[in-house]
N, C-alpha and C positions, 0 to 999 in steps of 0.2 A: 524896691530897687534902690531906691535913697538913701533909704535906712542902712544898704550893705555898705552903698558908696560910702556913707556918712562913717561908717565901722570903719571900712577901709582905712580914709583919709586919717580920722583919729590913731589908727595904729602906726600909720606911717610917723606920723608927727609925734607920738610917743616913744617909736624907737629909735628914732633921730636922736633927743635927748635923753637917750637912758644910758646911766654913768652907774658903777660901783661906788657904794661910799657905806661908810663903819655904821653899825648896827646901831650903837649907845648913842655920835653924832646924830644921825638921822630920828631915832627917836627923841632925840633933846630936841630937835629944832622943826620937829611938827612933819617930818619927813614918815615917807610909809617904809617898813622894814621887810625883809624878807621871811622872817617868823609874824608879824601882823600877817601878810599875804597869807603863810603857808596854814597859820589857824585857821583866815576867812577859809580858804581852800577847803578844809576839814572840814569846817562847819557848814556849808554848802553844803559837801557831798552829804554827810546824816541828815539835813533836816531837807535835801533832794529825796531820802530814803522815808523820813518820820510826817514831812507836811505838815509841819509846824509855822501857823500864818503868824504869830506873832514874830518868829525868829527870823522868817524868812522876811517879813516888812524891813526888821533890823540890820538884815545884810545885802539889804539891796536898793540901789538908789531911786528916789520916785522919777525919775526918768528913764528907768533901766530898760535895754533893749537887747531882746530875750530871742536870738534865732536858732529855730532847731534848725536838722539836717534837711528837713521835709523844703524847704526853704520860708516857713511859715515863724512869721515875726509877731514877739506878745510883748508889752509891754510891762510894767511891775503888775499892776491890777488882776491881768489876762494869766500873765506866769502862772501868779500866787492861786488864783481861782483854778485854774487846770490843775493844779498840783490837788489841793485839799478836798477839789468833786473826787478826784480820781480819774478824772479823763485819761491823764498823764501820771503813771504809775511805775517807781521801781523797787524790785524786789532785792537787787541785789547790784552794787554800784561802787565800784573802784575807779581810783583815779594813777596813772601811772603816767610815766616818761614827761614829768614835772620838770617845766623849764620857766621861770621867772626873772624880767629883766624888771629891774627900777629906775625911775626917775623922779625925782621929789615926792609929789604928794599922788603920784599914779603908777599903777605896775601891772605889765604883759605878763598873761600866763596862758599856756600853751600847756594840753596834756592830752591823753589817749583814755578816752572813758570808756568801760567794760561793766558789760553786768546786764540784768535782765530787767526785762518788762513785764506789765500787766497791763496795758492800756486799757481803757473802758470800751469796750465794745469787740477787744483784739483779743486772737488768742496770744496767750504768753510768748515772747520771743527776746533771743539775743541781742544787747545790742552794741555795736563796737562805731567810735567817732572820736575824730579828734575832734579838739574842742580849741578855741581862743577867749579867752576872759579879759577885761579890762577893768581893772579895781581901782579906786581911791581913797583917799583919807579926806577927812573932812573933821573939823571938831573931835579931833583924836578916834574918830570912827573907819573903819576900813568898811566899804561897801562896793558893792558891785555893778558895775555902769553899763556893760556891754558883754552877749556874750552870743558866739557863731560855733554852728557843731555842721563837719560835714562826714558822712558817710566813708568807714573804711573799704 
């Protein structure tokens, strides 16, 4: 329950300061861009599909806080681990109705994830959530800090 409040209050205070400002500026001066955001985005979603632990370490912060829709919170370690057992398996995973605000060195994103499962122990099913993402740059890195999915 901390952990949501904690997401919460962080989005609040993210979207308070989130401003439009030029691509080429914000990458000159250490700012996150809307194409940084929309690669990590991509890149997520395939290596959400491939379970790939070294890529997935790369895009995601060691503090990152990871909430499915189940209301079940994992941290980088728990994510990364559930992906590459297979506990937490997808076969097939699109990301739509891409909405991205920025603010310096962090950026909201809001999308509608589609596509299937193969959970470990489940049989295959649908699954349909909107999702919230909260990304940052760091040492010219975009990574991923926080992320909440609830049930459509």
């Amino acid at each position: 329950m901390k952990k949501n409040i904690y997401l919460f209050l962080l989005t609040v205070l993210l979207q308070q300061g989130c401003t439009e400002h030029d691509e080429t500026t914000a990458s000159n001066t250490g700012q996150i861009t809307s194409s940084e955001v929309t690669n990590a985005l991509e890149e997520l979603r395939q290596n959400l599909l491939s379970s790939q632990e070294e890529r997935l370490l790369s895009l995601t912060a060691p503090s990152l806080s990871y909430g499915h829709s189940s209301g079940m919170i994992e941290n980088r370690d728990s994510f990364i681990a559930s992906l590459t057992s297979g506990r937490f398996k997808f076969e097939q995973l699109e990301f739509s109705d891409v909405a991205i605000e920025l603010t310096d060195r962090a950026a909201i994103v809001r999308h509608t994830l589609t596509g299937r499962s193969a959970d470990e122990g489940k049989a295959p099913g649908d699954v349909n959530l909107h999702v919230l993402l909260v990304w940052y740059k760091e040492d010219g890195q975009v990574r991923l800090l926080a992320r909440q999915a609830v049930k459509l």
